[in-house]
N, C-alpha and C positions, 0 to 999 in steps of 0.2 A: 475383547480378549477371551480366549478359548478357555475355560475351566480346565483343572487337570485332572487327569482321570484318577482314583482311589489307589494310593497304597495298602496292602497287606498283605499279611504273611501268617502259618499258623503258629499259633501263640500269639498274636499280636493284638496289645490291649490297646479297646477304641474306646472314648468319647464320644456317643452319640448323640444329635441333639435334632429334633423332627419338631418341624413347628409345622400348624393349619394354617392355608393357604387364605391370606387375604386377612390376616390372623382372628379369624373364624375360630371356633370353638371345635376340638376333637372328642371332648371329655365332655358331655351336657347332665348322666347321671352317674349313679354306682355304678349301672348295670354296664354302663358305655365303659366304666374303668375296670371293671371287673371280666368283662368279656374283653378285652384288649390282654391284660394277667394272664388269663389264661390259654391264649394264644403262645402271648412271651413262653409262658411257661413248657409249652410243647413244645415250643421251637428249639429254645436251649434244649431242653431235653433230647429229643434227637438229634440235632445238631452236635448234643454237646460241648457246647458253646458254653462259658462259666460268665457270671454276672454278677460283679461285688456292688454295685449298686445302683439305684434307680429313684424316680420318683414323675409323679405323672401333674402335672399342671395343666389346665381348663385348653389352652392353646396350644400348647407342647409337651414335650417330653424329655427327658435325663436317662439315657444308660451305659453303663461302665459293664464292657462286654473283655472276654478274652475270645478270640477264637480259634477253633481247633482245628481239620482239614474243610470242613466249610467255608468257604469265603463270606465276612460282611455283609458284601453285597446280598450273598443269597440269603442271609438269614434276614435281611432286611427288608428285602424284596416280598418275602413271606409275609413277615408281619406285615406291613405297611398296606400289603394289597389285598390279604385277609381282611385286618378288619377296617378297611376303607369300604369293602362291598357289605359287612355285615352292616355298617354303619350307616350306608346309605337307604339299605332296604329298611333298617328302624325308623329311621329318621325321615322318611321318604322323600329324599334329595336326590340330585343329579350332580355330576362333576367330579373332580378333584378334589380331594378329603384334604393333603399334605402337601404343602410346597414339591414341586417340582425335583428338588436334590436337597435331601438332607445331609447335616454338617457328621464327617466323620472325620475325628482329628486320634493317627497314631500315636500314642503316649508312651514315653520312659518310664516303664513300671517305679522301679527304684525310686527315684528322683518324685514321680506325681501320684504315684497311686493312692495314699489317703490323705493327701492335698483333694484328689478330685472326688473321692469319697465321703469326704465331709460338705464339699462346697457342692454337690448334688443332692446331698439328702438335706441339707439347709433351704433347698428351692423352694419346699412348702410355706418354709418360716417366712422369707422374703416376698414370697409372693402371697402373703396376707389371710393364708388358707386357716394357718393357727398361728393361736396367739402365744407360745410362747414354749422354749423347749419341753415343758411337761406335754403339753399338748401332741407333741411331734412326736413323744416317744411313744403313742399309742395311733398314730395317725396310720391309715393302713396304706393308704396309696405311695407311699417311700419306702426305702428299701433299709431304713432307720428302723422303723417300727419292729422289723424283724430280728436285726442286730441287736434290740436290746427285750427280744423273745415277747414280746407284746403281741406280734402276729407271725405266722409262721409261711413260707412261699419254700417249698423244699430245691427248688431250684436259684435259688439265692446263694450263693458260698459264703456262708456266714463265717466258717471256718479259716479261711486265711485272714480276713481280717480282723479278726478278735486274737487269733495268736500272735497278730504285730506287737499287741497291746499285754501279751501272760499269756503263759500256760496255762493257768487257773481262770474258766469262762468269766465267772464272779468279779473277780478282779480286773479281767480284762476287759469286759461290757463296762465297770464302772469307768475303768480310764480310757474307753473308746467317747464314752459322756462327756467327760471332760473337755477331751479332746473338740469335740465338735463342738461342746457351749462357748472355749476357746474361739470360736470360728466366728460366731456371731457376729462379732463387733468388726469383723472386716468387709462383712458386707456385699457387693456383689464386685467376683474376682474376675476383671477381666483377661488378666493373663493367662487363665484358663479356660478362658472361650476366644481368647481373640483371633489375631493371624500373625504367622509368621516368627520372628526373630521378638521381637516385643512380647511375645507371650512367652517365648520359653526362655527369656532372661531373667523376667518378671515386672517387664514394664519400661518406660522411655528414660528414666532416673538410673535404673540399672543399666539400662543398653547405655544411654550418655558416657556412665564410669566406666566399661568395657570398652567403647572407643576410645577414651580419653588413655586410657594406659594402652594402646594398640594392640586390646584382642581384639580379632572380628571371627566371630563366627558363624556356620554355615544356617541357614536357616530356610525355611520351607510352611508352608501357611494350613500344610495338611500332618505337619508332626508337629509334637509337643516334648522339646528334650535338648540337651545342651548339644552346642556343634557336631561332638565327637557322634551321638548319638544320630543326629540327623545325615550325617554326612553315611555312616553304615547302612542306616535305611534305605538313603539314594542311592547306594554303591548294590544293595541286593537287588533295587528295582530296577535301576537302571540296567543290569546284565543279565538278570531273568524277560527283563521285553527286548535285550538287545536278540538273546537268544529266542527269543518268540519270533519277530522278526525273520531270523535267519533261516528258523526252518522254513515259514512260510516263505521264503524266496527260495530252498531249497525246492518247494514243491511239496512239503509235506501237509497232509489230509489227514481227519480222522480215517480214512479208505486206507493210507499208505503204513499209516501209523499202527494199525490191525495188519498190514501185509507184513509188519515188520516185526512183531509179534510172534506172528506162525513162524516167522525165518529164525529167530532167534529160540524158541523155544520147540522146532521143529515139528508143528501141526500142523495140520490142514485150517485155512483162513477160516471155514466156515465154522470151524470148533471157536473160532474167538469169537463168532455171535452168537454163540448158541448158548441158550438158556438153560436153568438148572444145575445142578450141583455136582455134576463133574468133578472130580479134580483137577482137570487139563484144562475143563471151561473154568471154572471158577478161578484158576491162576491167571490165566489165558487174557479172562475180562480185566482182572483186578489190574495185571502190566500195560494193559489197554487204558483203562481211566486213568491209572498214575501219570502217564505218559502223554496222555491228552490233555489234564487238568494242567501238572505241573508243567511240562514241556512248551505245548502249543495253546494255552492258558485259554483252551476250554472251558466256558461257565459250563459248573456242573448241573444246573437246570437244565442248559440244553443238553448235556449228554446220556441226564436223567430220561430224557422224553426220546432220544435217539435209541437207548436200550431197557425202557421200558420197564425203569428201577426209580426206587425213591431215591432225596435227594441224600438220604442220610446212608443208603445200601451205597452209594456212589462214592461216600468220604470214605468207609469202612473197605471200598473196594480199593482207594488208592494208597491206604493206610496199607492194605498187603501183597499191593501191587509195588510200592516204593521198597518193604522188605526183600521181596522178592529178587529185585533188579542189586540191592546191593549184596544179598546172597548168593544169588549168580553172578555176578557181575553184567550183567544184561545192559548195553547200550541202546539209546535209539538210533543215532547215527555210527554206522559200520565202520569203526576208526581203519 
């Protein structure tokens, strides 16, 4: 049966979860987890991708990402293939560092976001690294360690979730403690790693009593969040690929999608590829990648290498390419 291709959208909080292939070791010293950090950390950074929590384990990994005009995929893709080659050349191995497709599960913020924050930064504890919450709260490789100012990763949003918890840090680092020592004793949560309807009920006891009173709700093995919830997320994907689709049966190209640019904004085509800071080029491109990224659901790597821009120049371009089109009212199809 065909896997299905990744949902997302910007702002859309993922659950990430990369395990080594063959379940092989990713992590062998400091330096392997600390040159992985500092990867993450540039990526989010330009990307702009926000991350409330993390935690690194010998075979795997844990991150609770939001993403911004970046897709996922591309911040993933970075990481993962960055330091798979750094890691081979230390290590002096050959092949595949990571399984084949890592698990990325959409999440209903409301509803799971420090459900999944706790039951991530707990990984170290389960997985036998320390012994015991004191230990965890100075453990560096979790995203724990930071929340309770033990180690500091400036690209960590410490800030949103310590205000779930007070206004006053003090206060709210000690009942974010609580919180997660509360966690322990439940141990390993699979309705927050599983698939499908079972996980975002909370399990086959819950989904039972939901059938037995005849709710059925909709469910999906790559979101984590109650019917109402999954069923918008399918209804956004579903009509942003139905319109992907359409234009590609329309006929539309990155080539047509630039001709249509110049018609709308009344330039010459070759101002839409030209380089440099213009004001006509730089609108010109910016209506260009919004229109390609979002419309014709161009990964922005590849539109990065087609115009010869990072991948983070490329979110920043669609960012004021998408302003642009509702200022003007700018179509891509000539209604």
């Amino acid at each position: 049966m065909p896997r299905k291709s990744r949902i997302d959208a910007p702002g859309a909080l993922h659950h990430i979860i990369a395990r080594a292939i063959d379940r092989r070791k990713i992590f062998q010293t400091d330096e392997d987890r600390d040159n992985f950090l500092s990867r993450l950390g540039d990526i989010l950074k330009e990307t702009k991708t926000e991350c409330y929590a993390w935690a690194l384990i010998p075979n795997h990994f844990h991150l609770l990402l939001r993403t911004s005009n970046v897709s996922i995929s591309t911040v993933m893709r970075r990481l993962l293939t960055g330091y798979a080659i750094w890691y081979n050349r230390r290590h002096r191995r050959f092949g595949h560092l990571f399984q084949n497709r890592y698990k990325s599960i959409l999440c209903q913020q409301d509803v799971y976001l420090l459900e999944l924050v706790r039951y991530i930064h707990l990984n170290p504890l389960r997985a036998g690294l320390v012994a015991d919450l004191r230990s965890l709260d100075s453990y560096p490789y979790s995203g724990h360690s930071v929340l309770m100012a033990k180690v500091k990763y400036e690209w960590q949003n410490t800030d949103k979730i310590l205000k779930l918890f007070g206004e006053k840090t003090i206060i709210a680092r000690h009942a974010y403690r609580e919180y997660v020592n509360k966690g322990i004793e439940q141990g390993k949560r699979s309705d927050l790693t599983g698939g499908g309807l079972v996980r975002s009920v909370g399990g086959w006891t819950a989904l039972k009593a939901l059938r037995a009173a005849k709710v059925f709700e909709k469910a999906d093995e790559r979101i984590l969040g109650d019917g109402e919830f999954v069923e918008s997320v399918l209804k956004a994907a579903n009509e942003a690929m139905e319109r992907k689709y359409d234009l590609q049966a329309r006929g539309f190209t990155l080539s047509k999608v630039a001709s249509r640019v110049a018609e709308v904004m009344g330039i010459e085509q070759q101002t839409v590829w030209a380089a440099g800071r213009h004001r006509d080029a730089v609108q010109a491109r910016s209506l260009l990648c919004y229109w390609a990224v979002r419309e014709l659901g161009i990964p922005m790597i590849s539109l990065s290498r087609r115009l010869d821009l990072s991948v983070t120049a490329i979110a920043k371009a669609v960012i004021r390419g998408e302003k642009l089109a509702n200022v003007k009212k700018y179509s891509l199809i000539d209604k």
